[in-house]
ChimeraX commands (.cxc) that place a marker at each C-alpha (Angstrom):
marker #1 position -28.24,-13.96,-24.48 radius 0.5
marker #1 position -25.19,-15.53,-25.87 radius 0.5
marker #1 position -22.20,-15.57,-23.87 radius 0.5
marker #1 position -20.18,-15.56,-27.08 radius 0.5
marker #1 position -22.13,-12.41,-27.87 radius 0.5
marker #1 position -21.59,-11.11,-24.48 radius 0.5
marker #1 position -17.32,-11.46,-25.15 radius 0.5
marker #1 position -17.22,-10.18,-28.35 radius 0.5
marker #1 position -18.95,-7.42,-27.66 radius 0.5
marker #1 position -16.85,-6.59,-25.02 radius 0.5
marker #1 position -13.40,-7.64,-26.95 radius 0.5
marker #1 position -14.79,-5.03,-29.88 radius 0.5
marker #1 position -15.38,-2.20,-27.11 radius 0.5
marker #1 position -11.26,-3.39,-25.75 radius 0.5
marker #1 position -9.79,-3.02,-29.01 radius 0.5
marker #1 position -11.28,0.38,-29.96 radius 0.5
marker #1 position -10.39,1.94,-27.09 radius 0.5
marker #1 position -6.72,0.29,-27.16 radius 0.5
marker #1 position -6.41,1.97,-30.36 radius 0.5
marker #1 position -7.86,4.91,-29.85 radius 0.5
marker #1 position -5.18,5.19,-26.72 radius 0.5
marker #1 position -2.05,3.47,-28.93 radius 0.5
marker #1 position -2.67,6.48,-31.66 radius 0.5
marker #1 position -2.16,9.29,-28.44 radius 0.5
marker #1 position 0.18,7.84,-26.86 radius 0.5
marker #1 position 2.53,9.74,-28.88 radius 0.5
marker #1 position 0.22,12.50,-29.96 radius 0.5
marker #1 position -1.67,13.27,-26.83 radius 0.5
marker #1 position -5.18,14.56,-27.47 radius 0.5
marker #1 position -6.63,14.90,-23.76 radius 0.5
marker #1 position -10.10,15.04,-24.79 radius 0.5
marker #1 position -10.24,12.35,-26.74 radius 0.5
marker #1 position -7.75,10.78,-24.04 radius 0.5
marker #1 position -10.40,11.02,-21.30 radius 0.5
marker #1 position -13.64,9.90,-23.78 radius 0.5
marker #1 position -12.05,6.75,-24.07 radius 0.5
marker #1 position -10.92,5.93,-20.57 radius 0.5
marker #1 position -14.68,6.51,-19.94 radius 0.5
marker #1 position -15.70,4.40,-22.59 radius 0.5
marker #1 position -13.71,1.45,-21.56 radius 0.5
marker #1 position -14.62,1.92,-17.89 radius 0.5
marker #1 position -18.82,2.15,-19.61 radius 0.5
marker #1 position -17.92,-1.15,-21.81 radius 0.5
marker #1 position -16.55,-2.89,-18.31 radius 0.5
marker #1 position -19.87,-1.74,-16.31 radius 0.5
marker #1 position -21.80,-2.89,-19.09 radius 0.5
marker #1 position -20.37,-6.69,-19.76 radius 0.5
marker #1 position -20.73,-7.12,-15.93 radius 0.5
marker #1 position -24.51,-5.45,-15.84 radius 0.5
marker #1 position -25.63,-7.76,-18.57 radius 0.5
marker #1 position -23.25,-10.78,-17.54 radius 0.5
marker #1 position -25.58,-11.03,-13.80 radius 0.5
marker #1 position -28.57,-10.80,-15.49 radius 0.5
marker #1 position -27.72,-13.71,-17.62 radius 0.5
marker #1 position -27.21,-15.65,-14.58 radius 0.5
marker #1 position -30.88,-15.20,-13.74 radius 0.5
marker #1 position -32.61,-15.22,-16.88 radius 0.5
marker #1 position -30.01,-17.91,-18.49 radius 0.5
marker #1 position -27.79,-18.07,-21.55 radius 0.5
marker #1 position -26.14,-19.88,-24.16 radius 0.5
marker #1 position -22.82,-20.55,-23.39 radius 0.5
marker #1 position -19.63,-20.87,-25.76 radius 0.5
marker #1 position -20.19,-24.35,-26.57 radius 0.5
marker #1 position -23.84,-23.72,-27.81 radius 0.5
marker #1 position -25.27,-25.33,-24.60 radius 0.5
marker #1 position -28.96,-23.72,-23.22 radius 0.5
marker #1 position -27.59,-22.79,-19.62 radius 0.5
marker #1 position -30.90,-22.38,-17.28 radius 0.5
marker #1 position -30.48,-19.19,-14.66 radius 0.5
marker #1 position -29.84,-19.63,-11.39 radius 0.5
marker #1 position -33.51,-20.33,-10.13 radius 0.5
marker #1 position -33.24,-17.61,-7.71 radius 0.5
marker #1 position -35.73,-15.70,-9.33 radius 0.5
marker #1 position -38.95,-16.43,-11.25 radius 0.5
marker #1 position -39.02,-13.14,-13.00 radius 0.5
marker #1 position -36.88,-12.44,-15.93 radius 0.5
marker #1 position -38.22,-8.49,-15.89 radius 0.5
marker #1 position -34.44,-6.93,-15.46 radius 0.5
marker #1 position -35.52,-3.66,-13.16 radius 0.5
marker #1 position -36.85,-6.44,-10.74 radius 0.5
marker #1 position -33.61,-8.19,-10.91 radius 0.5
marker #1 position -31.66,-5.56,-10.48 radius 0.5
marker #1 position -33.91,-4.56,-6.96 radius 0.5
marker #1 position -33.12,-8.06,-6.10 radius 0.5
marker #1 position -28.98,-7.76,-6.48 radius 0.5
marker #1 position -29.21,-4.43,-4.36 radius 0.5
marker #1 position -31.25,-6.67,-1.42 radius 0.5
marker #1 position -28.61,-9.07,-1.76 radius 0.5
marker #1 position -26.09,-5.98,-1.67 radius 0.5
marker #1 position -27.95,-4.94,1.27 radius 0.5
marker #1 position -28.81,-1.89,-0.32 radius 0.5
marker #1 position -32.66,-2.66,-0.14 radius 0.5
marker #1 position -34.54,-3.77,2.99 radius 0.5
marker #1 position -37.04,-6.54,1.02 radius 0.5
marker #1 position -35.68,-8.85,-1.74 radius 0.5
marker #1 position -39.09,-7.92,-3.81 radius 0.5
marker #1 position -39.75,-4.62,-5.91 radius 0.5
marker #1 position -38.33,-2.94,-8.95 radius 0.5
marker #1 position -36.11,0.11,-9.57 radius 0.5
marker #1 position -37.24,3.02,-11.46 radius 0.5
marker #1 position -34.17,4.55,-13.36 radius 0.5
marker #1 position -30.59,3.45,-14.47 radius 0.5
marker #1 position -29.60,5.88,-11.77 radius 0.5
marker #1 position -30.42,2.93,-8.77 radius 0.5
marker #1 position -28.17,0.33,-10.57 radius 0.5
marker #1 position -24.94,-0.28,-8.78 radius 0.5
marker #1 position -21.61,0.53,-10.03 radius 0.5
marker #1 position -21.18,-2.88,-12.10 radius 0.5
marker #1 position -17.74,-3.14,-12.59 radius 0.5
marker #1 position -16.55,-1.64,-9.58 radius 0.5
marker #1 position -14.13,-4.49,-7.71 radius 0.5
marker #1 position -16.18,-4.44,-4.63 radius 0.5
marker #1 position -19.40,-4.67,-6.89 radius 0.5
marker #1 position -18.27,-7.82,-8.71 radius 0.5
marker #1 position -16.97,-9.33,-4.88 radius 0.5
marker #1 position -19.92,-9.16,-3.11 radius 0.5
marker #1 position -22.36,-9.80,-5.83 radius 0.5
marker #1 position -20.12,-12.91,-6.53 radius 0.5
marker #1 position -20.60,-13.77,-2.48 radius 0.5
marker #1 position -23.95,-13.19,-2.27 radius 0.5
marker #1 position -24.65,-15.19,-5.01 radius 0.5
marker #1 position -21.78,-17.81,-4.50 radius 0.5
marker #1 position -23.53,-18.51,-1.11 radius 0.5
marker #1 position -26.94,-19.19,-2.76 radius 0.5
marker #1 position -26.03,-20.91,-5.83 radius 0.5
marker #1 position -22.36,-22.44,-4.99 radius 0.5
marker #1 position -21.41,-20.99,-8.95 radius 0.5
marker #1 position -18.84,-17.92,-8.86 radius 0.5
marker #1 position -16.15,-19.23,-6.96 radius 0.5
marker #1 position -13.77,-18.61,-10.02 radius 0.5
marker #1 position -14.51,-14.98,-9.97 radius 0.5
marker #1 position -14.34,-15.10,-6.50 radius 0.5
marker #1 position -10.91,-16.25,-7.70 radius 0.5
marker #1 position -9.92,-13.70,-10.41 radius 0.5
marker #1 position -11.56,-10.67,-9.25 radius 0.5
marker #1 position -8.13,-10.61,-6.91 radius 0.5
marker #1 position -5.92,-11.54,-9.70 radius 0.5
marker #1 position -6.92,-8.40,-11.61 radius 0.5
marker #1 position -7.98,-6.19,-8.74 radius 0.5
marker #1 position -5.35,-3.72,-9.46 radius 0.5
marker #1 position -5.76,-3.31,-12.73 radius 0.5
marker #1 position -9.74,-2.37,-12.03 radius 0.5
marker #1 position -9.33,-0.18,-8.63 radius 0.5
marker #1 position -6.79,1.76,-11.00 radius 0.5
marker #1 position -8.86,1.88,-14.06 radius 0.5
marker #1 position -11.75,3.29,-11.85 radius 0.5
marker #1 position -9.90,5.59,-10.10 radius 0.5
marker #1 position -8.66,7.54,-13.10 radius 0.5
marker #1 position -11.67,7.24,-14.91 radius 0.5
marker #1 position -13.63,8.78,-11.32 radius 0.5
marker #1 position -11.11,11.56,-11.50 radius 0.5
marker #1 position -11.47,12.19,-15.48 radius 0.5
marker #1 position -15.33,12.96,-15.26 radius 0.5
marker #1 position -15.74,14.35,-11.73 radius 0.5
marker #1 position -12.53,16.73,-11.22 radius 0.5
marker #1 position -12.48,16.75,-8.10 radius 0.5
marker #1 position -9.69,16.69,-5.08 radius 0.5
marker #1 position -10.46,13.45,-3.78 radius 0.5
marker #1 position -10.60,11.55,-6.92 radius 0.5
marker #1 position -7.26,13.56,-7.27 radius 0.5
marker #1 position -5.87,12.52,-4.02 radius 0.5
marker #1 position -7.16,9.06,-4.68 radius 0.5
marker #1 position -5.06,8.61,-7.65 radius 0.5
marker #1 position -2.02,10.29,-6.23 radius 0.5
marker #1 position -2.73,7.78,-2.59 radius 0.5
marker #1 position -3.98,4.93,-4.51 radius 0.5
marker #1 position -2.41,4.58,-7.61 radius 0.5
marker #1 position 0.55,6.69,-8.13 radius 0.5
marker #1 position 2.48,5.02,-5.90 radius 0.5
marker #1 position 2.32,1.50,-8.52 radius 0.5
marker #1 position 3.82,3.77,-11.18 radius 0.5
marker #1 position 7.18,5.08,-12.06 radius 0.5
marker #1 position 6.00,8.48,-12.19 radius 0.5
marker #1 position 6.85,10.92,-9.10 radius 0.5
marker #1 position 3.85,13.03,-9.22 radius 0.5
marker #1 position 0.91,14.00,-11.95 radius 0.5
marker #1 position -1.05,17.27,-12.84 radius 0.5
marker #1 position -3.66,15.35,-14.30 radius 0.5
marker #1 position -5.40,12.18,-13.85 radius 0.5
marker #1 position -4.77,11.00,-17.52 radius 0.5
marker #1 position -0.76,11.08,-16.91 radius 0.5
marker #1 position -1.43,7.92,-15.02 radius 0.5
marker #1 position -2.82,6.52,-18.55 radius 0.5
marker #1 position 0.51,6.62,-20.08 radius 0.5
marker #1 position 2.72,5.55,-17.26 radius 0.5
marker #1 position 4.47,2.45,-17.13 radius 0.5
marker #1 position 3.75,0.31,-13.82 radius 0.5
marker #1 position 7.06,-0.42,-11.33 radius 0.5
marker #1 position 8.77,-3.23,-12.36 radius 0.5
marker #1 position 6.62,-4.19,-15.74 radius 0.5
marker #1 position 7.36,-3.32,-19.17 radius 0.5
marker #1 position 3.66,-2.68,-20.18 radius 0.5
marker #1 position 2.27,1.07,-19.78 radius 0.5
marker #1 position -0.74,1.50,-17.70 radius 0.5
marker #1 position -3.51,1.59,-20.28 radius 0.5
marker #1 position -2.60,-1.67,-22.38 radius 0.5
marker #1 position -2.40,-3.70,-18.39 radius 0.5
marker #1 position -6.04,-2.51,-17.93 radius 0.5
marker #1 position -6.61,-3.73,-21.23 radius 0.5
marker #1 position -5.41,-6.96,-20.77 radius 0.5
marker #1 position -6.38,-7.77,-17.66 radius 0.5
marker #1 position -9.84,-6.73,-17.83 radius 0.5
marker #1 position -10.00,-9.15,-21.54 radius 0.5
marker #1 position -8.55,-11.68,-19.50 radius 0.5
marker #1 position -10.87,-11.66,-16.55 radius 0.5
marker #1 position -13.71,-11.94,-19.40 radius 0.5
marker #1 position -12.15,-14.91,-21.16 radius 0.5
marker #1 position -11.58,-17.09,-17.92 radius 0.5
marker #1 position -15.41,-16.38,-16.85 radius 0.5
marker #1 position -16.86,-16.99,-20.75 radius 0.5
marker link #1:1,2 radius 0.2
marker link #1:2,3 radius 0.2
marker link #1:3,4 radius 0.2
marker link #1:4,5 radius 0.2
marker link #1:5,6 radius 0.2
marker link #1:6,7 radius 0.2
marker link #1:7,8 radius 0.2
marker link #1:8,9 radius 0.2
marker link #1:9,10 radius 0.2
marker link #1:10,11 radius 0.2
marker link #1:11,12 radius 0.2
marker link #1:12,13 radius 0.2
marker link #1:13,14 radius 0.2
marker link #1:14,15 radius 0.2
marker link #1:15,16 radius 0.2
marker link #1:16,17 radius 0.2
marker link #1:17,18 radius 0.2
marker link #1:18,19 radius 0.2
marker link #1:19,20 radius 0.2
marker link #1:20,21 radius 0.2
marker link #1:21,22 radius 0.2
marker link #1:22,23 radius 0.2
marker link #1:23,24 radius 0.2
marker link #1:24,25 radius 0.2
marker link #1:25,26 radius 0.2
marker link #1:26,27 radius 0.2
marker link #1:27,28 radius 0.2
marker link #1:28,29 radius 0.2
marker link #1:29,30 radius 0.2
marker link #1:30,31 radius 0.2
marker link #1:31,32 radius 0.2
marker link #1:32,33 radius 0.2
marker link #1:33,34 radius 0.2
marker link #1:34,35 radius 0.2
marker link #1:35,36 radius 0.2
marker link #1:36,37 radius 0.2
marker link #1:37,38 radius 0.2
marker link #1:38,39 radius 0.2
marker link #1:39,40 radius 0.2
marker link #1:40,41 radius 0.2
marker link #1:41,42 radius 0.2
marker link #1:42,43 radius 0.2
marker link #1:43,44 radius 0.2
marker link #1:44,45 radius 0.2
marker link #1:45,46 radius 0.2
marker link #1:46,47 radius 0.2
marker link #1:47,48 radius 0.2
marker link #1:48,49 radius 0.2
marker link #1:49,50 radius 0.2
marker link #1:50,51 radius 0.2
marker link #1:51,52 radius 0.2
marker link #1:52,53 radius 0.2
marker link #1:53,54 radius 0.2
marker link #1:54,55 radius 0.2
marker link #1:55,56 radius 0.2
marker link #1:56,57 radius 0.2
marker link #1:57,58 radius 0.2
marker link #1:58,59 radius 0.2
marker link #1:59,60 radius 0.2
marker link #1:60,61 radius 0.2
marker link #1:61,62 radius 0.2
marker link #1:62,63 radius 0.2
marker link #1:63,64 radius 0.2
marker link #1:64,65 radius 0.2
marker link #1:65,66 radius 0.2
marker link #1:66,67 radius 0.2
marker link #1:67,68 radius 0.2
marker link #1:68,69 radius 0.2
marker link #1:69,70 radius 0.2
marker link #1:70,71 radius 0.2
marker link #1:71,72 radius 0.2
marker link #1:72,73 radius 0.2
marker link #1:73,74 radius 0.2
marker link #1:74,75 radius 0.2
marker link #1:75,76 radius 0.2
marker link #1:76,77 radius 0.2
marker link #1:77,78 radius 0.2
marker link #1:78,79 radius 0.2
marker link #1:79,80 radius 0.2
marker link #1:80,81 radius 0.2
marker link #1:81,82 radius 0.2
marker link #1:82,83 radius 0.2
marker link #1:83,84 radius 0.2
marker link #1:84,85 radius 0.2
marker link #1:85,86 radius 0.2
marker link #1:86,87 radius 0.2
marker link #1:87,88 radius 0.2
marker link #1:88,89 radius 0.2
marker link #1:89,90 radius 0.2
marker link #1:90,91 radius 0.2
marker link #1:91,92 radius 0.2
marker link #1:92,93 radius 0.2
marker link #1:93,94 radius 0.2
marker link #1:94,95 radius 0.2
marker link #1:95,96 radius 0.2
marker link #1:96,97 radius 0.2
marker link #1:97,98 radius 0.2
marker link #1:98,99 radius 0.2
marker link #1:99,100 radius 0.2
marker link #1:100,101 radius 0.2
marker link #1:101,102 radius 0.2
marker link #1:102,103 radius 0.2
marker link #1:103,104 radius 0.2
marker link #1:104,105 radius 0.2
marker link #1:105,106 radius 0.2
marker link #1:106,107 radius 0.2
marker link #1:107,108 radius 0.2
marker link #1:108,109 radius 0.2
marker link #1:109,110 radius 0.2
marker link #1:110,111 radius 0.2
marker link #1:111,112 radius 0.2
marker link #1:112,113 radius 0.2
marker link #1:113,114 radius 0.2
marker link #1:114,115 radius 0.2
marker link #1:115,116 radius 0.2
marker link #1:116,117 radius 0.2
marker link #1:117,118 radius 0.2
marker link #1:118,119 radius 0.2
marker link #1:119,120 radius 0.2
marker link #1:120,121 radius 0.2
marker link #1:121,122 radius 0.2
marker link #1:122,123 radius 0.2
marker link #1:123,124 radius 0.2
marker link #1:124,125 radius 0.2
marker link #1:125,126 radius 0.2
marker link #1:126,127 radius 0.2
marker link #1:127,128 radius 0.2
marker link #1:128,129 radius 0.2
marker link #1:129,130 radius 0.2
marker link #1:130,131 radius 0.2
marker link #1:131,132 radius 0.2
marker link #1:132,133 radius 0.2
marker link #1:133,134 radius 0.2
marker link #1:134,135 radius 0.2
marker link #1:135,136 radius 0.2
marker link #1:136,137 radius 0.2
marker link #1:137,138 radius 0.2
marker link #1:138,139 radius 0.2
marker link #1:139,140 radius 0.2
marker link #1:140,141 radius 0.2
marker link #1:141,142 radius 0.2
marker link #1:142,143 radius 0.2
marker link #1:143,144 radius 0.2
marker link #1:144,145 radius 0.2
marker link #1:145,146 radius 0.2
marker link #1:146,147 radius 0.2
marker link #1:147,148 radius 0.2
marker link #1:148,149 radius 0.2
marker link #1:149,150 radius 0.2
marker link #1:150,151 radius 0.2
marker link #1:151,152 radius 0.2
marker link #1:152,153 radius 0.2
marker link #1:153,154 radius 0.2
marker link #1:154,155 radius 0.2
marker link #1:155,156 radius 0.2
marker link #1:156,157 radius 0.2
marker link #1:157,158 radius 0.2
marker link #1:158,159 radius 0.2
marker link #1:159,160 radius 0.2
marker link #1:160,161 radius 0.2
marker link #1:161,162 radius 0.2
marker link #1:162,163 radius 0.2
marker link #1:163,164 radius 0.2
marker link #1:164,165 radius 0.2
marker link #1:165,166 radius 0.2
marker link #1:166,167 radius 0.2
marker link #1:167,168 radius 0.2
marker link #1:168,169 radius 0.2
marker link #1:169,170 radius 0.2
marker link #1:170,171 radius 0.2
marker link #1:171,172 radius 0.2
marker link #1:172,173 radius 0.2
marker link #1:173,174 radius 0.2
marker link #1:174,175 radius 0.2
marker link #1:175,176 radius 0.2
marker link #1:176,177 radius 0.2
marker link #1:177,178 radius 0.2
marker link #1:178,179 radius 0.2
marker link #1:179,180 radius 0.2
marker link #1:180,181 radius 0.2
marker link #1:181,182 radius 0.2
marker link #1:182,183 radius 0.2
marker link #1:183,184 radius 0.2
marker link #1:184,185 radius 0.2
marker link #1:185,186 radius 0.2
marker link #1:186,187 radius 0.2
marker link #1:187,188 radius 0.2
marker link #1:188,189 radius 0.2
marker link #1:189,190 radius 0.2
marker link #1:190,191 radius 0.2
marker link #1:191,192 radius 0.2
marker link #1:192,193 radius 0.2
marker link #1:193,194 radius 0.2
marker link #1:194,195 radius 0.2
marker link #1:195,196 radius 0.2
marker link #1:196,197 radius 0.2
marker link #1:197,198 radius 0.2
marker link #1:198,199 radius 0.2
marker link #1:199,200 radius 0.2
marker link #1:200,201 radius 0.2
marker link #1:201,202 radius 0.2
marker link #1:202,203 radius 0.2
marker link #1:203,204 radius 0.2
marker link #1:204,205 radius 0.2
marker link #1:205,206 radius 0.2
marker link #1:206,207 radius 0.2
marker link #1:207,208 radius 0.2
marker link #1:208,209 radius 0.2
marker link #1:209,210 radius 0.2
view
């Protein structure tokens, strides 16, 4: 894998969604609203899925260098991988076996996800101290990226009182009736509206770790 590949892929997934979101802003279509908030919260889960497994398997990396993996591992079989990053998330009692369905995986891109993956392997390997780094940096922009995306597909009242606890309070709005109000609400004190600060944070997370 190519970690050139890895960001562009990602930047392509960024800018459809930001214009997907740019043409409702003023024409709100909430279906089409939600389907992309989901599909930028997917394309986030995805870059950080495939972005671990690189570091076991190995990669090219933006200057064309052959970048071995971390030597943790012998196997390059992903489902075996992936067993091993839930031992180290203490989510398996052995560091050997294999899942069995996408349904095991963790939640890649959640914050505390990338944290203690980034630990676990930071205390192994000595590598991810920059994430380590960044993943605080952006933290807001991912808790509320998650939050309204959790509250977009479940409908639920605690994903509802999440956002209202959690998130609302960072915006200028008073109070929503539903989770994709947050979407178009400008954050206190910052000029931006909520969507196009995910945006940008998340791209520029990626581009300080490429």
């Amino acid at each position: 894998m190519r970690h050139k590949d890895l960001f562009q892929s990602f930047n392509k997934s960024i800018m459809l969604s930001e214009y997907i979101l740019i043409s409702n802003e003023h024409s709100f279509r909430k279906f089409e609203t939600q389907g992309t908030i989901n599909y930028l919260w997917q394309s986030w889960n995805k870059f950080w899925r495939k972005y671990w497994l690189c570091s076991f398997t190995g990669y090219i990396d933006r200057n064309n260098n052959k970048i071995a993996g971390n030597g943790i591992l012998t196997t390059r079989d992903f489902d075996e991988i992936i067993y091993y990053i839930l031992f180290l998330l203490r989510k398996r009692k052995i560091p050997g076996g294999r899942i069995t369905g996408s349904f095991q995986e963790p939640t890649w891109g959640a914050r505390e996800s990338i944290i203690n993956i980034a630990n676990a392997l930071f205390s192994l390997t000595g590598n991810y101290n920059i994430i380590l780094s960044l993943v605080s940096s952006y933290a807001q922009s991912i808790d509320h990226l998650h939050y309204t995306r959790n509250a977009i597909i479940h409908v639920d009242r605690y994903s509802m009182n999440n956002i209202k606890t959690n998130v609302l309070p960072h915006y200028t709005l008073t109070d929503i009736n539903q989770p994709t109000d947050i979407i178009f609400a400008y954050p206190i004190a910052d000029p931006v509206v909520a969507y196009k600060k995910w945006i940008n944070d998340l791209s520029g997370f990626v581009e300080n770790i490429i």
